[in-house]
C-alpha positions in Angstrom: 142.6 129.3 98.6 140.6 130.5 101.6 140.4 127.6 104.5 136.6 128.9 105.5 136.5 126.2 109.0 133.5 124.0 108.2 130.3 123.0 110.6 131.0 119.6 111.6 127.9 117.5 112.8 128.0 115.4 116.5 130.2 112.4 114.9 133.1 114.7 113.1 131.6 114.8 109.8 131.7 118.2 107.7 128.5 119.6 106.9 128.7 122.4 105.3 130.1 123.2 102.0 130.1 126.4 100.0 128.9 126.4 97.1 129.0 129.8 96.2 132.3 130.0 96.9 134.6 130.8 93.1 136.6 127.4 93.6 133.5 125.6 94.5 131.1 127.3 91.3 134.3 126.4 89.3 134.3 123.0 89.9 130.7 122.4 89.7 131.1 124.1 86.2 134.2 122.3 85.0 132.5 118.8 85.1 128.8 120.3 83.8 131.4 121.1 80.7 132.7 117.3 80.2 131.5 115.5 77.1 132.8 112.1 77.2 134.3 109.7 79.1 138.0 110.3 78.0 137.4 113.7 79.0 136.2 113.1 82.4 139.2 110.0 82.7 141.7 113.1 81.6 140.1 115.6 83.9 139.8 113.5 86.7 143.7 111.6 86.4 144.4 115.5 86.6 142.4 116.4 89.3 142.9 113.2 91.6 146.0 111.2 93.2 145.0 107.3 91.6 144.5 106.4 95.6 141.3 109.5 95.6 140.2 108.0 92.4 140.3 104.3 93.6 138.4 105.2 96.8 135.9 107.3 94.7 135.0 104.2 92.9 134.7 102.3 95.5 132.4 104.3 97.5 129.8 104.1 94.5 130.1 100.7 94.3 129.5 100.5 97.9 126.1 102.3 97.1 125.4 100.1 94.1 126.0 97.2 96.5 123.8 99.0 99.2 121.0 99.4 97.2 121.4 95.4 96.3 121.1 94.8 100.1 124.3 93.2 100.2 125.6 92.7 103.7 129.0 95.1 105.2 131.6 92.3 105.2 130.6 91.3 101.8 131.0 95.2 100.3 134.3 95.3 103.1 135.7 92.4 101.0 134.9 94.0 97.7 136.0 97.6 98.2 138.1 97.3 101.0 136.1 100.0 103.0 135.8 100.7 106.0 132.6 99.4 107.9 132.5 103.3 108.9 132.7 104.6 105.7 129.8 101.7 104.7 127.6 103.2 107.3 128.3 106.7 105.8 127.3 106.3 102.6 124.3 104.3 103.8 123.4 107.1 105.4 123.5 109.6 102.3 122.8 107.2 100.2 119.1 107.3 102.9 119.6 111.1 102.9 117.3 113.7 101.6 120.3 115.2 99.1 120.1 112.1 97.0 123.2 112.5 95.0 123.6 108.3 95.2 120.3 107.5 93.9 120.4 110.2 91.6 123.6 108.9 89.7 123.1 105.3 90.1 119.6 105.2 88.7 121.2 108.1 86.0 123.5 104.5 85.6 121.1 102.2 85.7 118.7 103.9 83.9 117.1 101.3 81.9 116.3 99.0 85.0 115.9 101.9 87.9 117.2 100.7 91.3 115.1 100.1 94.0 116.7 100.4 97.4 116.1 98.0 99.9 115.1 97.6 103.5 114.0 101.2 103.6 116.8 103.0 101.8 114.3 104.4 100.0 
């Protein structure tokens, strides 16, 4: 696999990502191709260690809980996050890429969420 060094932004965080890159197209294909949810458990259990998989889940929950306008030490308690990695996904979650919002209201579909205190 080619280690292409990424852009990182003034606090250290990677900002770009290549999507046209074969492994990257790849991935983005293999999980447009899952049908169910044992198929995504398998693929994923595959893919990820258990730790990845646990942290995964909790960073969506943080933005669940974000968009609830729960406070950091409450979401720190409940994921065990970081109040860093909080901020972070506050801050996409905010972002014009939308990925969050996109999948929790794709979750929540029946009762859309609204974000709160501007996280809109």
């Amino acid at each position: 696999m080619k280690n292409k060094k990424a852009k990182n932004n003034k606090n250290g965080i990677k900002i770009d990502v290549n999507w046209n890159s074969k492994e990257a197209k790849q991935l983005v294909e293999a999980f447009l191709k899952i049908k169910n949810a044992d198929e995504a458990k398998r693929f994923l259990r595959d893919l990820m260690t258990v730790g990845e998989i646990e942290e995964f889940g909790n960073r969506l929950e943080a933005a669940r809980l974000l968009t609830r306008d729960t406070q950091y030490c409450a979401i720190i308690e409940r994921t065990g996050l970081s109040s860093t990695t909080i901020a972070r996904i506050s801050k996409w979650l905010r972002g014009p890429l939308g990925g969050y919002r996109l999948i929790l209201n794709k979750l929540h579909h029946s009762n859309p969420l609204k974000l709160e205190k501007g996280l809109s």
